[in-house]
C-alpha positions, 0 to 999 in steps of 0.5 A, spaced: 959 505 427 954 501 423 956 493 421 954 493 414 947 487 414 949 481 409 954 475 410 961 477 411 966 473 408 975 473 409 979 477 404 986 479 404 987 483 411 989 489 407 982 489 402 978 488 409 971 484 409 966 483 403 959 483 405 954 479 400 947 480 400 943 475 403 936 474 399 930 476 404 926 470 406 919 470 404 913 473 410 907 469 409 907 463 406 911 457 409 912 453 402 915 458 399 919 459 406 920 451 405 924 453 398 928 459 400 931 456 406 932 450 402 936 454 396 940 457 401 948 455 401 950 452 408 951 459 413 958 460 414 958 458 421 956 450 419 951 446 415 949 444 423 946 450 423 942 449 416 939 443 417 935 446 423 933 452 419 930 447 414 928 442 420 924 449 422 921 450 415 918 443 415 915 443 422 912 449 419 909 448 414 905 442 417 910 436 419 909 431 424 912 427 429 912 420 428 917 416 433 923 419 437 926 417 444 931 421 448 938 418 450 941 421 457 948 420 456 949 421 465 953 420 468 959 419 462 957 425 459 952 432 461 949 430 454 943 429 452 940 426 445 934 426 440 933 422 435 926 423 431 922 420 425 917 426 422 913 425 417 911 431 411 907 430 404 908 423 404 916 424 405 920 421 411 925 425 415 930 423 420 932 428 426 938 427 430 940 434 435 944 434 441 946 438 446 952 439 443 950 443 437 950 437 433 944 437 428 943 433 423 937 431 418 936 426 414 931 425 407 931 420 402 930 414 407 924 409 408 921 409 415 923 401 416 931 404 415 930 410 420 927 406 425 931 400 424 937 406 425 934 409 431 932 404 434 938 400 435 941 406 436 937 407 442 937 399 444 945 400 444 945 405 448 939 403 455 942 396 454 949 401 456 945 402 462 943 410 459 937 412 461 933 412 454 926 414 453 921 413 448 915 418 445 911 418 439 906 423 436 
């Protein structure tokens, strides 16, 4: 049996699974990639996953690296964190992901903030005696 392509919702047990249709995301052309992954409502399996796609479509279409550091959790946690500032058409972006799944992307702020947020962040966490490292573009 085939599985039905579209995205599937819950319904009543006894109606079985609705499948909706989700719009073909454009081949070529990375800005219109940029606008349909951000018109997309966030995927059943978390908004997480959203911001990468759209984190995705922003390194495509030519974003750039500006700050970022990388926080070793070792030895209270197997996790590893990164925390980065890019940079795309004037337009700033902070990135944050964790081996634990978590994604997050945040718009709207100045570089002063981001870089403020982060780096107190990453400064807290090597004065805690986590190994922090540091990179830019």
């Amino acid at each position: 049996m085939q599985m039905p392509k579209g995205r599937m919702t819950k319904q009543k047990f006894a109606e079985g699974p609705v499948v909706r249709p989700v719009a073909e995301a454009p081949r070529n052309d990375s800005n219109e990639l940029a606008a349909w992954v951000k018109g997309l409502a966030p995927p059943a399996f978390g908004p997480e996953w959203h911001d990468e796609l759209r984190f995705e479509a922003l390194k495509a279409d030519g974003a750039r690296l500006v700050w970022g550091c990388e926080i070793d959790y070792a030895p209270r946690s197997p996790t590893l964190e990164r925390r980065e500032i890019w940079e795309h058409d004037g337009a700033v972006y902070g990135w944050i992901t964790t081996t634990g799944q978590f994604r997050e992307l945040a718009a709207g702020r100045t570089p002063e903030a981001l870089w403020n947020e982060y780096g107190a962040h990453a400064g807290q966490c090597a004065a805690g005696g986590l190994q922090v490292r540091f990179h830019d573009a």
